[in-house]
C-alpha positions in Angstrom: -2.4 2.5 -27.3 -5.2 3.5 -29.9 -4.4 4.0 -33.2 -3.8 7.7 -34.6 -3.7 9.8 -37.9 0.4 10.3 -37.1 0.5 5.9 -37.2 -1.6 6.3 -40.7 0.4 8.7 -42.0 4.0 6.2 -40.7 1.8 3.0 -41.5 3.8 1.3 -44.4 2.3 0.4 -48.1 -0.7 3.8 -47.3 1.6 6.5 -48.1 -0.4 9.3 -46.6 0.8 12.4 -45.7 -0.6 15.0 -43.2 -1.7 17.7 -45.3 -3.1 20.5 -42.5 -4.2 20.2 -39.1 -1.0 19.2 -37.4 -2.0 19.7 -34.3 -4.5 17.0 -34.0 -2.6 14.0 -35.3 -2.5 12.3 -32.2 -6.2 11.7 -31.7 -7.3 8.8 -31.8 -9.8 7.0 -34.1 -12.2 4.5 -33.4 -13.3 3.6 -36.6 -12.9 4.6 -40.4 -16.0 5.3 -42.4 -16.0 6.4 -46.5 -19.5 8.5 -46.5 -19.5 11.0 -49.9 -22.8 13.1 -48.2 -22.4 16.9 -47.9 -23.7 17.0 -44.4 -22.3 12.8 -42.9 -23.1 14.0 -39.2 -25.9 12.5 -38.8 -24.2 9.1 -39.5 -21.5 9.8 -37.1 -20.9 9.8 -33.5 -17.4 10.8 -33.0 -13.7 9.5 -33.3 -13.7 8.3 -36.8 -11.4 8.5 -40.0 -13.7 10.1 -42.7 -12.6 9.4 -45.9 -14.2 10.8 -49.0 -13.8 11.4 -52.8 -14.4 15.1 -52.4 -17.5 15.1 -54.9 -20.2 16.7 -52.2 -17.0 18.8 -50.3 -18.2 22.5 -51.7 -16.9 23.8 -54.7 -15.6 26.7 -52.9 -13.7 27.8 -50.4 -16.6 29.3 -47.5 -18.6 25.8 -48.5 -15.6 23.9 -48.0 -14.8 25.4 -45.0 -18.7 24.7 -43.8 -17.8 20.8 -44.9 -14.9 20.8 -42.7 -16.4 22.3 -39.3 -19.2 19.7 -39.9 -17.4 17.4 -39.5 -14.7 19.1 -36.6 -18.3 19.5 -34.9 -19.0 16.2 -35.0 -15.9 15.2 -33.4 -14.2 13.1 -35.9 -10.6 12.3 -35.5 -9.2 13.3 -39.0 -10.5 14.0 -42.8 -8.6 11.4 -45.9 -9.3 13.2 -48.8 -8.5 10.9 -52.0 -6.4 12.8 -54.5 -7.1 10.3 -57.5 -10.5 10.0 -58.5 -12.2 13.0 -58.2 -9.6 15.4 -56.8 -6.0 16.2 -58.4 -5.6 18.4 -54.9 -7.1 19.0 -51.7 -8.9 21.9 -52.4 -7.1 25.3 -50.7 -10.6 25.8 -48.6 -10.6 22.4 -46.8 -6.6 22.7 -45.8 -7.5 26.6 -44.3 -10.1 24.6 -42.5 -8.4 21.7 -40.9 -5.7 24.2 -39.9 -7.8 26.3 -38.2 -10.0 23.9 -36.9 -6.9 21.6 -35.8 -8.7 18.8 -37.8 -5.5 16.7 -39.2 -6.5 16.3 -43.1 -4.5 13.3 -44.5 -3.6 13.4 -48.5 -4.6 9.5 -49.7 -2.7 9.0 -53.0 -4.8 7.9 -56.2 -2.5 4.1 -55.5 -3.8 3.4 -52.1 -8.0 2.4 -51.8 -10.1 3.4 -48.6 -10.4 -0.7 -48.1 -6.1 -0.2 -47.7 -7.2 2.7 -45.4 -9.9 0.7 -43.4 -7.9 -2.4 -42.7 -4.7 -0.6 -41.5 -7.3 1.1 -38.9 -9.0 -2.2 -38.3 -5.9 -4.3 -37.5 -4.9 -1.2 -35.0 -8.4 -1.2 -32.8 -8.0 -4.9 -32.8 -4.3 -4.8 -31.7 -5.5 -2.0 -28.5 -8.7 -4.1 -27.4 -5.8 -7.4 -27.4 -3.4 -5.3 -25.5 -6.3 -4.0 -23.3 -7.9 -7.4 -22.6 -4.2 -9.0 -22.0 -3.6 -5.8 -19.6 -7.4 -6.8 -17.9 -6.0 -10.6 -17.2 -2.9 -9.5 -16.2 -4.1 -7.1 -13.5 -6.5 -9.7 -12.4 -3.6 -12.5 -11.8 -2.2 -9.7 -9.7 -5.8 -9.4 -8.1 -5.7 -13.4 -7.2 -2.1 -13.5 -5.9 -2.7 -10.2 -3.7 -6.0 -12.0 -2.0 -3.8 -14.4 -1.2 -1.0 -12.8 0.3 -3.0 -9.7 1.9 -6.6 -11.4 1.7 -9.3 -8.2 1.4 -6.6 -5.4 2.5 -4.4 -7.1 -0.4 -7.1 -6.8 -3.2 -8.0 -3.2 -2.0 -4.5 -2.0 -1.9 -3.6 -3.6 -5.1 -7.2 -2.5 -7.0 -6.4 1.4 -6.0 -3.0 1.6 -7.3 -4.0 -0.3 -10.6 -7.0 2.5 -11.0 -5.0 5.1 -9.2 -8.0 5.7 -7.5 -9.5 5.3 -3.6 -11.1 1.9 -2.4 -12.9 1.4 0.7 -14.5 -2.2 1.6 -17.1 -1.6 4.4 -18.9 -4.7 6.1 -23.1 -4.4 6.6 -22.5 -3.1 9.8 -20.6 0.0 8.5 -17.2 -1.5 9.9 -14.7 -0.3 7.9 -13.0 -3.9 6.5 -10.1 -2.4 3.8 -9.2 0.7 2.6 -6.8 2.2 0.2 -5.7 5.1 -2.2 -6.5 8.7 -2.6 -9.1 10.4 -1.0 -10.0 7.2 1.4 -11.4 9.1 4.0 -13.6 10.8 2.3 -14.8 7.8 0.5 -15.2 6.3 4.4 -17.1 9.3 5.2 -19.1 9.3 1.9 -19.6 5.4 2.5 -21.1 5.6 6.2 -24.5 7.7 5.0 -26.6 4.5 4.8 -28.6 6.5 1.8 -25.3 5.0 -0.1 -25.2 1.5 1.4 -28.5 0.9 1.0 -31.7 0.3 -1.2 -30.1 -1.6 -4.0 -31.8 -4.6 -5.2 -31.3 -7.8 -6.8 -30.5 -6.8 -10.3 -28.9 -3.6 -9.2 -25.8 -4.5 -7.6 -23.9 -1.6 -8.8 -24.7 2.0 -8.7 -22.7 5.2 -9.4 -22.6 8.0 -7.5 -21.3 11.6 -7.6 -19.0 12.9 -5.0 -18.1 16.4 -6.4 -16.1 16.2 -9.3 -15.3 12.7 -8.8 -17.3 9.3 -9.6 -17.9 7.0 -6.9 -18.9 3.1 -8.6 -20.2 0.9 -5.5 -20.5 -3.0 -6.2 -22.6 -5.1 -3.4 -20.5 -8.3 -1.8 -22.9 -11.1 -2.2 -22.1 -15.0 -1.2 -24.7 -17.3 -1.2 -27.1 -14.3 -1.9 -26.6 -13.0 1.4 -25.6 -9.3 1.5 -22.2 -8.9 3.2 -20.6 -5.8 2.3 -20.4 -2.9 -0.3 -17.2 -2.2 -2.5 -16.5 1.3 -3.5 -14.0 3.2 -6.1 -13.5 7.0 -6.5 -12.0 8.1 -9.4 -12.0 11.8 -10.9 -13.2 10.6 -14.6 -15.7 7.1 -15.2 -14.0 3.6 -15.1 -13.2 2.6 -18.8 -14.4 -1.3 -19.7 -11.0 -2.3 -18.2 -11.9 -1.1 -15.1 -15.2 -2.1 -14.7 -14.0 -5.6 -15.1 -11.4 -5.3 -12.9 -13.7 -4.2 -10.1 -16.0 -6.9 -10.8 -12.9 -9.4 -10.2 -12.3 -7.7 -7.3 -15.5 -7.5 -6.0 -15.9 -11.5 -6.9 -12.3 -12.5 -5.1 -13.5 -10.0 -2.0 -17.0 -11.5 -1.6 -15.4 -15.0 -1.7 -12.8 -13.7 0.9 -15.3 -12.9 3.6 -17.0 -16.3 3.3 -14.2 -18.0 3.6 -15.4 -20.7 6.4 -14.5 -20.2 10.1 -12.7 -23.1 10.4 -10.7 -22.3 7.1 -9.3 -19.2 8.9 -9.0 -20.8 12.3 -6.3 -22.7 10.5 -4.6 -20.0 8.7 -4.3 -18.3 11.6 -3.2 -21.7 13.4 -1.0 -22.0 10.5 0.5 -18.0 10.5 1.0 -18.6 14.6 3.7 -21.3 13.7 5.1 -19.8 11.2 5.8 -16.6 13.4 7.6 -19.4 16.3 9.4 -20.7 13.7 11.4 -17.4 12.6 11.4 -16.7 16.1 13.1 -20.0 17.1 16.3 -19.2 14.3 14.6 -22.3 12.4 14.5 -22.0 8.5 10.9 -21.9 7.0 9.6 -22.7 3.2 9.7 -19.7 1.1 6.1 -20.9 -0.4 4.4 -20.1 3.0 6.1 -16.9 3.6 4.7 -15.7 0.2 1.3 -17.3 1.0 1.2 -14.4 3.6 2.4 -11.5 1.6 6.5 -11.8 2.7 9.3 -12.3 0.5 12.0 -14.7 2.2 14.8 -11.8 2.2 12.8 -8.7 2.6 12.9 -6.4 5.5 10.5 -6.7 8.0 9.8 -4.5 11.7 9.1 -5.9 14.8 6.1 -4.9 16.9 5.9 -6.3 20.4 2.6 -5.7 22.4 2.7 -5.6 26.9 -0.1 -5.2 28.9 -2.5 -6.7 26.2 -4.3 -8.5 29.4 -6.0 -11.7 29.1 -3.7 -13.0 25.5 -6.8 -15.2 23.8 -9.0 -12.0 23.5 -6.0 -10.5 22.4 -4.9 -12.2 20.0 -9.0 -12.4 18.1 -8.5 -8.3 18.4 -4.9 -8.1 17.0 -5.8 -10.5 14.7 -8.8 -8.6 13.1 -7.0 -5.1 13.3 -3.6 -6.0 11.7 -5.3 -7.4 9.1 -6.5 -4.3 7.7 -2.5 -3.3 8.0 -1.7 -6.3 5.2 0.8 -9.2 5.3 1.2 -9.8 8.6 2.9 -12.8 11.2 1.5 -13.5 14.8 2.1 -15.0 17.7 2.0 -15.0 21.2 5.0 -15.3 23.7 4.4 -15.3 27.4 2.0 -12.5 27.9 3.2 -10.4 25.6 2.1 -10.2 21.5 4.7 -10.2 18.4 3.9 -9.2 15.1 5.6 -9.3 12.3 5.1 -6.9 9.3 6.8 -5.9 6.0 9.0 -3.0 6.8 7.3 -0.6 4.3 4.6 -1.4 6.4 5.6 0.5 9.6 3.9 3.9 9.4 0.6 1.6 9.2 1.5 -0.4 12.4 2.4 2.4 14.1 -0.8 3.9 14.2 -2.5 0.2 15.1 -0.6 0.3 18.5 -3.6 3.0 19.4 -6.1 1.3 17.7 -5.5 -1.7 19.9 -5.7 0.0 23.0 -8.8 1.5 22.4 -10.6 -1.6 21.9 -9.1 -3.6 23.9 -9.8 -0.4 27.0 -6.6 0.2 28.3 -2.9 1.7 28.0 -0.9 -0.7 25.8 3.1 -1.2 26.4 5.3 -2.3 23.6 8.1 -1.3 21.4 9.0 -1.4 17.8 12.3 -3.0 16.1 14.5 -1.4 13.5 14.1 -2.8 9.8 15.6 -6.4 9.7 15.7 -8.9 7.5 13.4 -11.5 7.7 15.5 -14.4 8.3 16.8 -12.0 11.5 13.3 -11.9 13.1 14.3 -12.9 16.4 16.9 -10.1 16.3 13.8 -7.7 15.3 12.2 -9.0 18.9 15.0 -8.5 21.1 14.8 -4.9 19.8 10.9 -4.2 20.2 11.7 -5.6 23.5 14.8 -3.6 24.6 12.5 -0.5 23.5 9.8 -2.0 25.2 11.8 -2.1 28.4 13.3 0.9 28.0 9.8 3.3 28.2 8.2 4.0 31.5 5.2 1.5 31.4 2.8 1.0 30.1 4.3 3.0 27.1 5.5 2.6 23.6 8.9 3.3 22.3 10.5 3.0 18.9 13.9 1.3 19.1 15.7 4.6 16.8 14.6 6.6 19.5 16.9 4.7 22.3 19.9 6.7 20.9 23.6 5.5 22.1 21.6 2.9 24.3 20.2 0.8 21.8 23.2 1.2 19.8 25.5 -0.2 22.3 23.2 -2.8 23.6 20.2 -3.0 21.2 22.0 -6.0 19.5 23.6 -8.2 21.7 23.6 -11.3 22.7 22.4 -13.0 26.5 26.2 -14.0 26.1 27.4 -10.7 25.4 25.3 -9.0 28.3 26.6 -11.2 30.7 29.6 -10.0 29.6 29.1 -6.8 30.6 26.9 -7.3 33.6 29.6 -9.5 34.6 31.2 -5.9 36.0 28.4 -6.2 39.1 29.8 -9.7 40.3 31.1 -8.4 43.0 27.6 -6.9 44.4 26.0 -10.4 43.9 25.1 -11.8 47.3 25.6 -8.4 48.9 23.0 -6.1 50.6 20.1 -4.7 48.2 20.7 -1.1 49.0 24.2 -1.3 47.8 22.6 -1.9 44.2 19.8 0.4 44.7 22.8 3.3 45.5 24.7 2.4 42.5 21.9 3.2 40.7 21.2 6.3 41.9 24.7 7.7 42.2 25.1 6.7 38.7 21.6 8.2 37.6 22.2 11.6 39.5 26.0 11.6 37.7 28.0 11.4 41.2 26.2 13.6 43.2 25.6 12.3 46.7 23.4 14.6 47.9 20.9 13.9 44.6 21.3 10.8 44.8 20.9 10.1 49.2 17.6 12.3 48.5 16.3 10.2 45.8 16.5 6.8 48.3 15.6 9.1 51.2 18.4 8.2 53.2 21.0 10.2 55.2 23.9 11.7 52.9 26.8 10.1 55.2 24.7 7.0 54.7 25.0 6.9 51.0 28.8 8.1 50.9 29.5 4.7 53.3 27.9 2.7 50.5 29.5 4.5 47.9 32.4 3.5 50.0 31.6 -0.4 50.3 31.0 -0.3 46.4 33.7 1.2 45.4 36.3 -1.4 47.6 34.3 -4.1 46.4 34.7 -3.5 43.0 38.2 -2.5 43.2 37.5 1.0 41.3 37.7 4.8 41.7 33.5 5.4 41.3 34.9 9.4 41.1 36.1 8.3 37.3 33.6 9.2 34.7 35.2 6.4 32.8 34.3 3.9 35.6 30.8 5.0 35.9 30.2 4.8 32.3 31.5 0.9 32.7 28.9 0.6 35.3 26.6 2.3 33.8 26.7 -0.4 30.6 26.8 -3.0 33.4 23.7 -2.2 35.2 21.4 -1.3 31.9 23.0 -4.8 30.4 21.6 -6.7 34.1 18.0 -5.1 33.7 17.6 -6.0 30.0 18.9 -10.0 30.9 16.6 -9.4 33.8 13.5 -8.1 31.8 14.0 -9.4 27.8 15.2 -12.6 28.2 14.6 -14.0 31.4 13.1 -16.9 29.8 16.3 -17.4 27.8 17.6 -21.2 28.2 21.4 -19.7 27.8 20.7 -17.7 31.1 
């Protein structure tokens, strides 16, 4: 925080007071300068302490007052007038002045020299560049650990909310690679006019632009010389210093992130695919790694499960390249089907990459989508995406919170548990299909026969006979609403043993 004439006038061993001008006493000053010439513009260029002696001030009020708005033009941040050498007083004309002009005028007592003044003002600047250039590391560190945990989406995501401003990496090929902040897709838009992403050279690798009333800095991605990308930042006022080095970190870490060799990320990827089996297996896994790829051991991740991705390789090089742009993310393949793994505050952006996915890959995705879990419960997470999966009419996607009393009364449990209630059917096992298929329906069309024989297309008095054989070989009234809700459990508990774990080894 800069220094201001309020710290002056608190600053111990000075004992200055604020003589007019209250208003203005938190400006802040950039430098203190004694000058004694009745016109010291000329000499200045705004922010700093002007002390002075008062011997070329104006010996009257209207030339005082001229003195004053001088130097208020000028932009200082405050007048010290010295009340010990030349001066018994400020002079009336120059406190009218300040308070008119909202210049703070400071009283310096005939014990304290400018020198006193100057070093006070000196030690402060030097404390806020320390404080600055400590704030600069800092946020770079930050920089550094988020390119490892999120790689380019990390460093974008982490650069806007340290500038508060909108950050868009786009590759030479106009493919949008990261993006981040306020105003992104405007900055995307702005970004795809090739007058912006082209024409710099060598020594220009950095331009600024104007996008109404904001500024728009974009940096080249160079490795080895080779052009790869642009960086750009939109904020509504120019970067300070800070900021330009922070985007020149960021620009250095991205750069260095899209070179990273092919076989580097082959195995990374090789690397995040075991991970991912590992959670999903109930096995314990090294904190370390987890935070290598952006997840904290007990945070709360959601589930996404992918069906009808088609051929899995060229799925998994898609998925692989979108989710990225989502941020810390865990992969892997299971059957035919995808599972990916992403920090819960994350699920608004995975949401919206279920689409994404389909268009590339040119067809209707199925899936589903788990509740928040922790990660240590990932394999819980799956049986949930999968239960919602299983649940929608395919190919279709279904959030698990939108199964309602179903996934609450079967969304958790166990193969152990749904044979448990499956176990209700026993009796059916080994009998004629259609006596299944008419449960179903009966139960579907809430007891009505008549629905129910027309939805099978066979003859009412047909389906009442197996209504019949069902109920005597289950032993119950199939008239009870109680009973059929039993059933009801039963059957929903045999399609999801059937369809979510039918590769389970407890089976």
């Amino acid at each position: 925080m800069a220094i201001t004439p309020r710290d002056l006038v608190k600053a111990k061993g000075l004992g200055l007071s604020l003589a007019a001008g209250k208003g203005g006493e938190d400006r802040h000053i950039t430098w203190a300068h004694p000058i004694e010439l009745a016109d010291p513009t000329p000499y200045l260029s705004g922010g700093e302490l002007v002390m002075t002696t008062g011997i070329n001030i104006g010996t009257v009020a209207s030339e005082q007052f001229e003195y004053v708005s001088r130097l208020s033009s000028a932009g200082i941040a405050a007048l010290a007038v010295d009340t010990g050498t030349t001066l018994p007083e400020i002079p009336k004309g120059i406190l009218a002045a300040g308070n008119e002009l909202g210049l703070p005028i400071l009283k310096v007592p005939a014990s304290t020299p400018f020198i006193a003044i100057t070093r006070v003002v000196i030690d402060g600047l030097k404390a806020d560049e320390l404080r600055s250039v400590q704030q600069v590391v800092d946020q770079q560190e930050v920089l550094a650990r988020a390119t490892l945990r999120g790689s380019i989406p990390g460093v974008v995501s982490t650069l806007a909310d340290s500038l508060s401003a909108g950050v868009v990496v786009i590759g030479v090929d106009g493919r949008v690679l990261a993006a981040a902040g306020a105003e992104q897709e405007r900055l995307i838009a702005l970004m795809s006019d090739p007058a912006h992403t082209t024409g710099s050279s060598r020594g220009h690798a950095g331009r600024v632009i104007a996008d109404g009333e904001a500024f728009v800095v974009v940096q080249s991605l160079r490795a080895a010389q080779a052009l790869r990308g642009y960086l750009a930042v939109r904020t509504p006022t120019p970067l300070p210093n800070s900021g330009r080095l922070l985007v020149a970190h960021a620009v250095s870490l991205v750069s260095i992130a899209i070179e990273k060799p092919a076989r580097v990320a082959d195995a990374e990827q090789r690397l995040r695919m075991a991970v991912t089996r590992n959670l999903l297996g109930g096995a314990s896994t090294d904190g370390s790694v987890l935070r290598y790829f952006g997840f904290e051991p007990r945070g709360d991740v959601v589930v996404l499960l992918l069906t009808e991705v088609g051929p899995v390789l060229a799925a998994e090089q898609h998925v692989g390249r979108l989710v990225a742009n989502v941020g810390p993310y865990l992969m892997a393949s299971l059957g035919e089907d995808i599972v990916i793994v992403v920090p819960a505050g994350n699920k608004r952006r995975i949401l919206a990459l279920h689409d994404e996915l389909g268009r590339h890959l040119h067809r209707k995705l199925g899936g589903g989508l788990s509740q928040p879990a922790r990660l240590s419960d990932t394999n819980v997470g799956v049986a949930q995406a999968r239960i919602a999966a299983a649940a929608g009419n395919h190919p279709a996607f279904t959030e698990f919170d939108e199964l309602g009393p179903y996934g609450v009364l079967l969304g958790a449990r166990t193969p152990a548990e749904l044979r448990i209630l499956a176990g209700l059917l026993q009796p059916l096992i080994g009998q004629r299909d259609d006596l299944m298929d008419a449960l179903t329906a009966f139960l579907e069309y809430n007891g009505q026969v008549e629905a129910a024989a027309a939805a099978l297309q066979v003859h009412r008095h047909t389906m009442r006979n197996r209504i019949q054989r069902i109920a005597e070989l289950l032993g119950d009234d199939l008239t009870s609403a109680d009973t059929r809700a039993q059933l009801w459990l039963a059957l929903r508990a045999r399609n999801l043993l059937a369809t979510v774990y039918a590769d389970d080894d407890r089976k």
